[in-house]
C-alpha positions in Angstrom: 126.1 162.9 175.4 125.3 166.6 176.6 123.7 167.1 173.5 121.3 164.5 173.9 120.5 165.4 177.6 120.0 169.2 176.3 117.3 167.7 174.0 115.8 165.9 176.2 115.7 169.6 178.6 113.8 171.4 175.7 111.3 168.1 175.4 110.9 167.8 178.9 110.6 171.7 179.8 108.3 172.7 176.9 106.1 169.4 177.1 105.9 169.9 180.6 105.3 173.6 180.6 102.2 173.5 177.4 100.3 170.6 179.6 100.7 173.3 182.7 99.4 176.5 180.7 96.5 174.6 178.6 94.9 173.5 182.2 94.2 177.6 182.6 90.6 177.5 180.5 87.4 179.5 180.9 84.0 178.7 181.4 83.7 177.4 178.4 86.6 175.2 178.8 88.6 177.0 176.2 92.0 178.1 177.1 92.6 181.4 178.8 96.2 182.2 177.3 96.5 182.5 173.5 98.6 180.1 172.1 101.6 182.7 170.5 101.9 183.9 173.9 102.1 180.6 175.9 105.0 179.8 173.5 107.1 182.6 174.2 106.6 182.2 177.7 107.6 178.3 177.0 110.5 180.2 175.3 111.9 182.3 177.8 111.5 180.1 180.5 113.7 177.6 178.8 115.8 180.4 178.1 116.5 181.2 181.6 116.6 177.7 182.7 119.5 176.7 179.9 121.4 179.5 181.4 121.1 178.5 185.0 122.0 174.8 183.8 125.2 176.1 181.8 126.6 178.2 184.5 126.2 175.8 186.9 128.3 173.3 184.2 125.1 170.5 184.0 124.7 167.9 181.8 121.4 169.4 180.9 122.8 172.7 179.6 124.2 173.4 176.2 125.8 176.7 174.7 126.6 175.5 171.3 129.6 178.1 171.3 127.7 180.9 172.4 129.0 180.9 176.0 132.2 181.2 174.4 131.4 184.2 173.0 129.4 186.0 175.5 130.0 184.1 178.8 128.1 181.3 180.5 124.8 182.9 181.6 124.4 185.7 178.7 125.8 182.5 176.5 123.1 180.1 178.1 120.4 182.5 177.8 120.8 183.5 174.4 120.9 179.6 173.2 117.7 178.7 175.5 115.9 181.5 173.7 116.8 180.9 169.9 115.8 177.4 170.7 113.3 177.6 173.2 111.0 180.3 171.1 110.6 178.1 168.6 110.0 175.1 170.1 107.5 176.9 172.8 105.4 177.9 169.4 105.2 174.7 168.2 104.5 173.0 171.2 101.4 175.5 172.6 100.3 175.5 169.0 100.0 171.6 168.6 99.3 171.1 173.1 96.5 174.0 172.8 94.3 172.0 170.2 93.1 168.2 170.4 96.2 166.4 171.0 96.6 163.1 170.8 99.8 160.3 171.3 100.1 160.8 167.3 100.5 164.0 167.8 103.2 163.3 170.6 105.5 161.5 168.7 105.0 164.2 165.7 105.3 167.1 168.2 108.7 165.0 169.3 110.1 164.9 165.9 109.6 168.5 165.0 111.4 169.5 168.2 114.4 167.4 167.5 114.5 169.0 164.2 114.5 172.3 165.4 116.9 171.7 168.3 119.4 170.2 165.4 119.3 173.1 162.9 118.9 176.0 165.3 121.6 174.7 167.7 123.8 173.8 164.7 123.8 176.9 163.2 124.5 178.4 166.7 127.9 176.6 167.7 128.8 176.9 163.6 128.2 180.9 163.4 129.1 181.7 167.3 133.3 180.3 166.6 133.6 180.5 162.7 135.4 177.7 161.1 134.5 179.1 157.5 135.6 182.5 156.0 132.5 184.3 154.0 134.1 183.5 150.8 133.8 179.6 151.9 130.3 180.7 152.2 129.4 181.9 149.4 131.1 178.9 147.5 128.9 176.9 149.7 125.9 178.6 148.5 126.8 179.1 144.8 127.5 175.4 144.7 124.1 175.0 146.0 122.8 177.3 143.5 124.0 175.6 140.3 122.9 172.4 141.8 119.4 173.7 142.7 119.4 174.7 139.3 119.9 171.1 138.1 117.4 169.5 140.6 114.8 172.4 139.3 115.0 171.5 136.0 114.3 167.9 136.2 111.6 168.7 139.1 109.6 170.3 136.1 109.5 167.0 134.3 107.6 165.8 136.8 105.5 168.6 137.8 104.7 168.9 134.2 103.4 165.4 133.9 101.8 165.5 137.3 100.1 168.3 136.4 98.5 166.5 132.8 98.1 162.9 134.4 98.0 163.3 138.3 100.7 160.3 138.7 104.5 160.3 139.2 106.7 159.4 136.5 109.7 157.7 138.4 111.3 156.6 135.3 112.1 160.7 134.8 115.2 160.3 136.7 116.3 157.7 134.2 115.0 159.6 131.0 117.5 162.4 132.8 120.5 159.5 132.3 119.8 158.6 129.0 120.2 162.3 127.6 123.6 162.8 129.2 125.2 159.3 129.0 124.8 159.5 125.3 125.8 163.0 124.9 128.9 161.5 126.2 130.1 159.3 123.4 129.5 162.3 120.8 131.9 164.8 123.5 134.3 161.9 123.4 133.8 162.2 119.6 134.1 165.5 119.0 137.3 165.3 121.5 139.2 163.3 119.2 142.1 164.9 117.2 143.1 164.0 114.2 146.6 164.6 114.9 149.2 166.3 117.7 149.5 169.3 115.6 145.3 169.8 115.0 143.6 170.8 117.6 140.0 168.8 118.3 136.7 170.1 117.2 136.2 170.3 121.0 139.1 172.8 121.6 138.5 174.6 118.3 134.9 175.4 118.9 133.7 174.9 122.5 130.5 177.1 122.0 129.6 175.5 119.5 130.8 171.7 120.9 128.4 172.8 123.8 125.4 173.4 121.6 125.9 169.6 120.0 126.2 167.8 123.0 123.1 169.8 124.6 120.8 169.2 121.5 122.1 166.0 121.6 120.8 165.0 125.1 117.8 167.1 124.7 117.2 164.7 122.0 117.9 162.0 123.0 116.0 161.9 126.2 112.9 163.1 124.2 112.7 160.4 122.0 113.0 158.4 125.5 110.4 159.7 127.4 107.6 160.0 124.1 108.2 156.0 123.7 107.9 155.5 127.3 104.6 157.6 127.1 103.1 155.6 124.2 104.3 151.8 125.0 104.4 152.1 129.1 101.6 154.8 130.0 99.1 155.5 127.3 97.5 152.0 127.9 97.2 152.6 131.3 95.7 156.2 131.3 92.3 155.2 132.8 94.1 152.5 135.4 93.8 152.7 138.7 96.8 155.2 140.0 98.9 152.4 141.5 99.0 150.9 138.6 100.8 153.6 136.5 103.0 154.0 139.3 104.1 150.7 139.6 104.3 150.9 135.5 106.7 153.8 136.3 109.2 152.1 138.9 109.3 149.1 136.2 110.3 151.2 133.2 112.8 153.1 135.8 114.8 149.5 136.2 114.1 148.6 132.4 115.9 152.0 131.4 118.8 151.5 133.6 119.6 148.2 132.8 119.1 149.0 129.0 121.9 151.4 129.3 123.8 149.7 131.1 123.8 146.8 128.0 124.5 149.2 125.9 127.0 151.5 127.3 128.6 149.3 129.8 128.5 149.5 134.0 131.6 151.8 133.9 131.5 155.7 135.0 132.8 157.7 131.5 134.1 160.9 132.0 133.3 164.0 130.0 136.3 165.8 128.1 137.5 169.3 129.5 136.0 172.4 128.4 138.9 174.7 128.7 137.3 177.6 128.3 135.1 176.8 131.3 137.7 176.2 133.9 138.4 178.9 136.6 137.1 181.6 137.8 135.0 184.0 136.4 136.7 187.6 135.5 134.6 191.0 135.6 135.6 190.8 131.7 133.6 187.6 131.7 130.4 189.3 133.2 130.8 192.4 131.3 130.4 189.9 128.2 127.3 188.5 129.8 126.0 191.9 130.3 126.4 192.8 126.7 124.5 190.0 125.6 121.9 190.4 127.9 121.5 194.1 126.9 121.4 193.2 123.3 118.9 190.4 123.8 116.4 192.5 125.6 116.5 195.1 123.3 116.5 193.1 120.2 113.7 191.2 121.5 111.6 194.0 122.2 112.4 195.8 118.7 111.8 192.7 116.6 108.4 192.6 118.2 106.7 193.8 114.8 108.8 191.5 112.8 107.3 188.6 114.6 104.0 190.1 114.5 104.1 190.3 111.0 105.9 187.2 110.2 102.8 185.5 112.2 100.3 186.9 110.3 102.3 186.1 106.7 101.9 182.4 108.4 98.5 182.5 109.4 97.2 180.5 106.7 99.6 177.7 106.8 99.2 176.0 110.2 102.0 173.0 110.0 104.8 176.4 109.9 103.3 178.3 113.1 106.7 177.3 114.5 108.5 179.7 111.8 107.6 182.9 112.7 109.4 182.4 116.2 112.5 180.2 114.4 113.5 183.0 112.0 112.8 186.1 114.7 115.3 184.2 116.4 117.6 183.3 114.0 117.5 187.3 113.0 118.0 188.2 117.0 121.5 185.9 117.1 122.3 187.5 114.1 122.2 190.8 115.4 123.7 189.7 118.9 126.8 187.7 116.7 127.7 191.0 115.2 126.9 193.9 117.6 128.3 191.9 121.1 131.9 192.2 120.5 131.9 195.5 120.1 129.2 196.4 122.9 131.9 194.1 125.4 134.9 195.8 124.4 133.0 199.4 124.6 132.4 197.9 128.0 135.6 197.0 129.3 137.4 200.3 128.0 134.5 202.1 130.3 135.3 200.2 133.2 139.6 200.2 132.8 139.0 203.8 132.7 136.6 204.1 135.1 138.5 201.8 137.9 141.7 201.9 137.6 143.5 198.6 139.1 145.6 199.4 142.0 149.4 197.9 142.1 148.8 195.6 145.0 145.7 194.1 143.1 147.8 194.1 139.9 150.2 192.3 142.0 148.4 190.1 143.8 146.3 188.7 141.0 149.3 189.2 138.5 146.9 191.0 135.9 147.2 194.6 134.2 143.8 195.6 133.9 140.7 196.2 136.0 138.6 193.8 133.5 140.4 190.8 134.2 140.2 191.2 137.9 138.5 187.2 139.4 135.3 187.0 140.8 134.8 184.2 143.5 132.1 182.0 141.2 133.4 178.9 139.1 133.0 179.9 135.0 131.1 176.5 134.9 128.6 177.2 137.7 128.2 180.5 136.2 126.8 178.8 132.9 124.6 176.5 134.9 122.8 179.0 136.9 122.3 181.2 134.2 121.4 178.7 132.0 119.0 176.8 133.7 116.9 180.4 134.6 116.8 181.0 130.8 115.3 177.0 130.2 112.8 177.6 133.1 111.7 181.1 132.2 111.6 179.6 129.0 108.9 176.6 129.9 106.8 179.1 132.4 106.4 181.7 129.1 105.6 178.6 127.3 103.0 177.5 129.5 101.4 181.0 130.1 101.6 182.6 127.1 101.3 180.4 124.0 98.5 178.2 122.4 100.0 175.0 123.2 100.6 176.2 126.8 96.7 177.2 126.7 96.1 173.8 125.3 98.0 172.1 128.4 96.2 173.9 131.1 93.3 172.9 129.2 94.0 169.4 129.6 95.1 169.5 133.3 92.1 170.8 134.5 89.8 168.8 132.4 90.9 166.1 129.8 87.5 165.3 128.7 86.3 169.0 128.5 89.4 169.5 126.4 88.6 167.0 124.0 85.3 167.9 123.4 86.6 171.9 123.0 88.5 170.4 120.1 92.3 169.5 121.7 94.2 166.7 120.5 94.7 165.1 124.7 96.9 162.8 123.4 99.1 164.8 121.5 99.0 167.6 124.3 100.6 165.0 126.8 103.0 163.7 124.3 104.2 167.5 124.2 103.9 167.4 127.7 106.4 164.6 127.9 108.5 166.0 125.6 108.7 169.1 127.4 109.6 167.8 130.2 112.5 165.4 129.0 114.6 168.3 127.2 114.6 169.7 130.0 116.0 166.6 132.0 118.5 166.3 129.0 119.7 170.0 129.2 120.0 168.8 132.8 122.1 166.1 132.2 124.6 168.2 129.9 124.9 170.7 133.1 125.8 168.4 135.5 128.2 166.6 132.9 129.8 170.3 133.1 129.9 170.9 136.7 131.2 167.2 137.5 132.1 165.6 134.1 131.3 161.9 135.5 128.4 160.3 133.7 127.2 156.4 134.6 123.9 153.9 133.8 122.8 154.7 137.5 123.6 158.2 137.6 119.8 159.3 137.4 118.7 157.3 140.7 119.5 160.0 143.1 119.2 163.1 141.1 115.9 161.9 140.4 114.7 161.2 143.7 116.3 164.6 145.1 114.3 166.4 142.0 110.7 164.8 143.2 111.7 166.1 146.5 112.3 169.5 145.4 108.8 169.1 143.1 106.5 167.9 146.5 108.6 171.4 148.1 107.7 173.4 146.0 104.2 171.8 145.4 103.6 169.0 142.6 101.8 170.6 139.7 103.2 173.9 140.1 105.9 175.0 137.9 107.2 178.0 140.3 107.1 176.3 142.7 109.5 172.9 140.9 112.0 175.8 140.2 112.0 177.4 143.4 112.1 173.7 145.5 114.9 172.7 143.1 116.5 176.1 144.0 115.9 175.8 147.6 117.0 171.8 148.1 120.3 172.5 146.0 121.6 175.6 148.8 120.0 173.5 151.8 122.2 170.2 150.6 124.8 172.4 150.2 125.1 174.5 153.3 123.2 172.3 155.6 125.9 169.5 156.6 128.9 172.6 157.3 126.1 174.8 158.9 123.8 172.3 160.8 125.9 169.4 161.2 129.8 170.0 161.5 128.5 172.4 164.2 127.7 169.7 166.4 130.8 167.9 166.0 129.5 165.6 163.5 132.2 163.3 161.8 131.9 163.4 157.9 129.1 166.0 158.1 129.2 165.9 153.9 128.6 162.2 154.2 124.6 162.8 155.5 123.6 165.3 152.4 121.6 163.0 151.4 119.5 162.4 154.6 119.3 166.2 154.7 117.5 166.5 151.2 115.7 163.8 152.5 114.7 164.6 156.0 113.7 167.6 153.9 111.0 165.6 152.2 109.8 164.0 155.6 109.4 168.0 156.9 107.6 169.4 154.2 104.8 165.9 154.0 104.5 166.8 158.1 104.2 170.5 158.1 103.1 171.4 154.6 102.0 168.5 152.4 100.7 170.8 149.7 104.6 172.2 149.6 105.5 176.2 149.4 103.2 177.2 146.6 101.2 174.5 146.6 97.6 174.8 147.1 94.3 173.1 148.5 94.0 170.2 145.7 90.0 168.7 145.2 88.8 165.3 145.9 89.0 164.4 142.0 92.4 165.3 141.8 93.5 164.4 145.1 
């Protein structure tokens, strides 16, 4: 109840005090106060009021755990002003132009927003429930699920980008990569006998690789029929018309699957060598690889130089010149990483030697196989999913077929007449995007090993809100929204919510990666790096 009355205070207060300051205007009838400073004065008188109202006990006033901390008034104060700032701003900003009763009742949600997330985070910081290695669990979590939700948000930025409509089957061409990945896991689980081990234990690297090309695959072939039966027809339709195209194939595909794989959730076998936590012996091996792949990548320049010109007069193998560079480059990095780790963790035993209480505590010997507070599975998300989506953005920026695609987006009859194949360039694009939702799948079968006919429905929907965040057609800015929804589902119900004495906080992560979509169409339609779009594509 007090937190209700509280928000209706900062309503009341700031409504009340913008319609006061806006009726000091000029000659010209324009407002003497700029709006900035009219909401800080908004902000400080709310700050002083709150105070008042707190130390006098009202029903109006509302420390959120900060007058534990510091006292009633200073408690009060403090609150009233990281609430009241912000809400001031927004209010003079919005009460100091035209302002209508649509307006109002926008002006009334943004407030109530604020007043939750602010005053959340308040009463959860000011009396800690959480350590700040609960934290950073929190935000790793979020991390490696961003990373997920990025990845399938460039699917559809990708074909927003070429066609300008919103393929909601994507979260379903996302399913179908991962669900059948599943029975060839299950597969390669399988042992022969007690005494031999599976293919799966023998080889997980290798197991991994399967399973991922696997789903890659599969959810290509997927999303290139639903381009040529569902969409191709349709490509000079009227835009609802696609769309609707696109919710039908989204129920088709999921109850396809469901007939063929059954209505049951199937759960993925253990990697073994992915459970726990990471060790510094762990990163050190990342760090060797990495070290070896960035140098190896810039000395085999001139080999793939060459090998591009040896292949310049055969045009169907323009793909081989970057195949075998590659295939030399894991070479290299099969033999020279071993050594390079091991050189590695000899430095560092030597360098750091472990203490007996940390020998003790952890029960290890060396310095190298010391934990580090991130999940060996969410390690291999994050890090995978940066290398698919720097991957796609050097695709799209720096090769012919990413040339060809830009091409296409801006102009698709322009293109043509330059001498691109539109239709194969959106096939591509389609493609593209789908391997992408199928190494998806295969990293969210490792983080939470459940896999069902209906297990795209949400993921999708959570990835076109990261896509409109981060601005539809933009691939930074897919990555980044994906990035940004994935911490903000994962913090927000222990930082905004369980502050407030919320039952269940974990329960509304949804609405939160929702509500998120309702903010950014209200305050920023175009997203974070989206931009000014033109009538034609509009």
């Amino acid at each position: 109840m007090q937190l209700f009355t509280n928000l209706i205070f900062y309503i009341a207060l700031s409504l009340g005090a913008g319609h006061f300051l806006r009726t000091f205007k000029d000659e010209e009838g324009a407002p003497r106060l700029q709006w900035y400073v009219a909401g800080v004065a908004i902000g400080v008188l709310s700050g002083i009021v709150n105070a008042v109202l707190v130390s006098g006990g009202t029903l109006f006033g509302a420390g959120f755990n900060l007058d534990v901390v510091l006292g009633s008034f200073m408690g009060g104060l403090g609150t009233g002003l990281f609430i009241g700032i912000p809400v001031g701003l927004m209010t003079a900003y919005d009460m100091f132009k035209r302002f209508t009763i649509v307006d109002g009742w926008i002006l009334f949600f943004k407030i109530t927003i604020v007043f939750i997330v602010i005053g959340g985070t308040i009463s959860s910081l000011a009396v800690p429930k959480y350590s700040g290695e609960q934290w950073l669990d929190f935000f790793i979590f979020g991390l490696a699920q961003g990373s997920i939700y990025a990845l399938i948000a460039l699917g559809y930025t990708l074909v927003y980008g070429i066609l300008f409509m919103i393929n909601f089957a994507h979260g379903e061409v996302y399913m179908s990569g991962a669900f059948t990945a599943f029975f060839v896991a299950r597969a390669l689980a399988e042992s022969p006998s007690k005494e031999i081990p599976s293919f799966w234990e023998s080889y997980p690297f290798v197991s991994l690789l399967i399973i991922m090309l696997v789903s890659m695959a599969t959810s290509t072939v997927v999303a290139v029929a639903l381009e040529r039966i569902a969409y191709r027809p349709l490509r000079r339709a009227p835009r609802l018309i696609p769309l609707i195209t696109a919710i039908g194939a989204s129920f088709f595909l999921q109850y396809t699957f469901r007939g063929f794989y059954g209505s049951g959730v199937e759960a993925y076998p253990t990697f073994t060598v992915f459970k726990g936590d990471m060790t510094a012996s762990n990163l050190l091996l990342f760090v060797a690889i990495v070290v070896v792949g960035g140098l190896g990548s810039v000395g085999l320049i001139p080999v793939y130089r060459y090998l591009k010109k040896v292949f310049l007069s055969y045009p169907k193998l323009s793909w081989s010149p970057f195949v075998l560079t590659g295939a030399v480059l894991f070479l290299i990095a099969y033999l020279i990483v071993p050594f390079l780790h091991n050189a590695f963790v000899s430095i560092v035993n030597a360098a750091i030697p472990i203490t007996p209480e940390v020998a003790a505590e952890q029960e290890i010997a060396a310095t190298a196989e010391a934990t580090i507070p991130i999940l060996r599975s969410q390690f291999v998300v994050i890090v995978s999913s940066v290398l698919l989506m720097v991957g796609l953005y050097n695709l799209v920026q720096h090769t012919k077929m990413g040339k060809a695609m830009r091409a296409v987006a801006e102009d698709k009859d322009v293109a043509a007449l330059m001498g691109i194949d539109v239709d194969r360039v959106i096939t591509f694009t389609f493609a593209l995007g789908a391997a992408l939702a199928g190494a998806a799948g295969i990293m969210f079968a490792l983080m939470f090993r459940q896999v069902n006919f209906f297990m795209g429905f949400y993921p999708g929907l959570k990835a076109f809100t990261a896509a409109v965040l981060g601005g539809i057609g933009n691939l930074p800015g897919a990555m980044i929204g994906g990035l940004f929804l994935g911490i903000f589902e994962s913090l927000g119900p222990s930082l905004f919510l369980e502050g407030l004495g919320i039952d269940s906080p974990y329960q509304l992560k949804d609405a939160i990666a929702f509500t998120m979509l309702v903010l950014v169409l209200i305050f920023r339609p175009t997203g974070i790096m989206g931009v000014e779009l033109s009538k034609k594509k509009a």
